[in-house]
C-alpha positions in Angstrom: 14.8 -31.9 3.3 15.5 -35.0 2.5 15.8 -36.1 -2.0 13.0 -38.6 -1.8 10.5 -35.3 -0.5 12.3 -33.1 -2.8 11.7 -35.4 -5.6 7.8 -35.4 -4.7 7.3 -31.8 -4.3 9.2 -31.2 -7.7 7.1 -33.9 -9.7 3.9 -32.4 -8.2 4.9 -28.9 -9.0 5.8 -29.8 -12.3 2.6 -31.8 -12.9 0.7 -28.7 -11.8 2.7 -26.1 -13.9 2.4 -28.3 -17.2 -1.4 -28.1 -16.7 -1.4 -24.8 -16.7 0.9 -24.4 -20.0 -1.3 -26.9 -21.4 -4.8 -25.0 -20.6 -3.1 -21.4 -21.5 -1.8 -22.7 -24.9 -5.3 -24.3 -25.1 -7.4 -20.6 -24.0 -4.8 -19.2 -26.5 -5.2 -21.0 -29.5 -9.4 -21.2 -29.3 -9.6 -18.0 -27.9 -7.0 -16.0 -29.0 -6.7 -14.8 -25.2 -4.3 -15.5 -22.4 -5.9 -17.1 -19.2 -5.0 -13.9 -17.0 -7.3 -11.9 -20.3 -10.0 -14.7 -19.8 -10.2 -14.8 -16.0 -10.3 -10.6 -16.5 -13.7 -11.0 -18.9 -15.1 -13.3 -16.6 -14.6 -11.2 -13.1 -16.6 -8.5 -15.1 -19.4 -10.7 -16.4 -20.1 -11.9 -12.4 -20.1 -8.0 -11.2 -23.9 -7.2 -11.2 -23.3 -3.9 -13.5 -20.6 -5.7 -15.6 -18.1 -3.5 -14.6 -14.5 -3.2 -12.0 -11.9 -1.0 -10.9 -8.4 -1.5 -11.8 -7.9 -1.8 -8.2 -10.4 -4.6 -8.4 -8.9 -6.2 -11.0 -5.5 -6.3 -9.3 -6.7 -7.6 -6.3 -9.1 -10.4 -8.1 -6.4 -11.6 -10.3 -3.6 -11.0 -7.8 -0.9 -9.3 -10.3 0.5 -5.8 -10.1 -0.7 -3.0 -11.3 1.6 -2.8 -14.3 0.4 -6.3 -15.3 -3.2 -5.5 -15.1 -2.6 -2.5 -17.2 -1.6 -4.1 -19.9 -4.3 -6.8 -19.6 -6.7 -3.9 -20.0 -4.8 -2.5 -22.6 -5.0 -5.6 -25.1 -8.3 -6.6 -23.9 -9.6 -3.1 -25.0 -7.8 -3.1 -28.1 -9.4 -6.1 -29.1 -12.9 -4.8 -28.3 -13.5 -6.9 -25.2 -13.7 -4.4 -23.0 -14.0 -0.6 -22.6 -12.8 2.2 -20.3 -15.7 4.7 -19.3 -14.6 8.0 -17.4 -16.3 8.6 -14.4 -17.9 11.8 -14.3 -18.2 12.0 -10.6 -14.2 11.1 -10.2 -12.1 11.9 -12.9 -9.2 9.8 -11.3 -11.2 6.3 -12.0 -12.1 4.5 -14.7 -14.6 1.9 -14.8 -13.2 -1.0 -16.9 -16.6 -2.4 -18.1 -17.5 -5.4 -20.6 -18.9 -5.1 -23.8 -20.8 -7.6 -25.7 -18.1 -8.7 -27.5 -16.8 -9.5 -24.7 -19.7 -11.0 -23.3 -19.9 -13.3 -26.6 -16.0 -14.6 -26.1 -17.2 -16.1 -22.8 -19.8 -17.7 -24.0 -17.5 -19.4 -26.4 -15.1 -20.3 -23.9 -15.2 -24.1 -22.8 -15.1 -24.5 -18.7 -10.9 -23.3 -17.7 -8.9 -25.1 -15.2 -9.6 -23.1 -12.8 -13.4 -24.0 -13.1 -12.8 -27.7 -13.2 -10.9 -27.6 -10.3 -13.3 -25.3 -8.0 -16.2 -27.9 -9.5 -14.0 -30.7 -8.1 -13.7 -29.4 -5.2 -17.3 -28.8 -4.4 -16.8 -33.1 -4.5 -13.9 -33.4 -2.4 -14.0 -34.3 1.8 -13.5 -31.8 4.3 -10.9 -34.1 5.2 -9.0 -33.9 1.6 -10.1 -30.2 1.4 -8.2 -29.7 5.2 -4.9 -31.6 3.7 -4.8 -29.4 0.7 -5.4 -25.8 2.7 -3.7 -26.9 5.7 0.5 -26.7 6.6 2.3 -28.0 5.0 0.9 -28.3 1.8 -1.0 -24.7 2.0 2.4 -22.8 3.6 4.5 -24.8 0.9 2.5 -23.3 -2.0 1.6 -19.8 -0.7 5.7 -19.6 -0.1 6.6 -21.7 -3.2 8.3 -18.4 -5.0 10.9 -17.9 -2.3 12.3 -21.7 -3.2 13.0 -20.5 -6.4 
């Protein structure tokens, strides 16, 4: 690769990862939640009964299961969520959201993530293909092994 395309995937990549510093500091300081915490509240309030599965969870939010136990973990301590034994399985849990909970996400302002699936509902199919499609969509699916 040459330095002038090295130069303009690093700016890029840089530009992208200082928005999301920027937007998790923000989420933090209003919210007093990280943006992996916020993203967990607001997978729970678009299931119809308001409740996942860890398994769920992990899969939605696309972090191990170690991760997503500790999201759980400081989510519930804070009240945003609670853990309710099945009494048909007792090996799952339903994570379910409370009304505390419930209230946070009303008070949360529209995330990055939001702004950017809104601005994409505005976008071409043409952009939309540029941004999925190799190289750009193999560069950031395989960005981790570059590092």
């Amino acid at each position: 690769m040459n330095s002038q395309k090295y130069s303009e995937v690093m700016i890029s990549v840089r530009k992208i990862v200082r928005a999301i510093n920027l937007e998790s500091k923000r989420i933090e300081k209003n919210l007093g939640i990280s943006i992996p915490q916020l993203l967990t509240l607001k997978h729970l309030n678009e299931q119809s009964d308001y409740k996942s599965t860890m398994r769920r969870l992990k899969d939605f939010l696309s972090l191990n299961a170690s991760t997503v136990t500790g999201i759980v973990a400081r989510l519930e301590a804070k009240g945003y969520i609670a853990r309710l034994p099945d009494p048909n399985d007792k090996r799952s849990t339903p994570i379910v959201l409370t009304s505390k909970g419930n209230e946070l996400i009303k008070k949360s302002n529209e995330s990055l993530h939001e702004r950017i699936s809104r601005n994409l509902d505005r976008i071409s199919d043409e952009e939309y293909l540029i941004i999925v499609q190799p190289p750009y969509s193999y560069f950031f699916r395989n960005f981790h092994y570059l590092l």
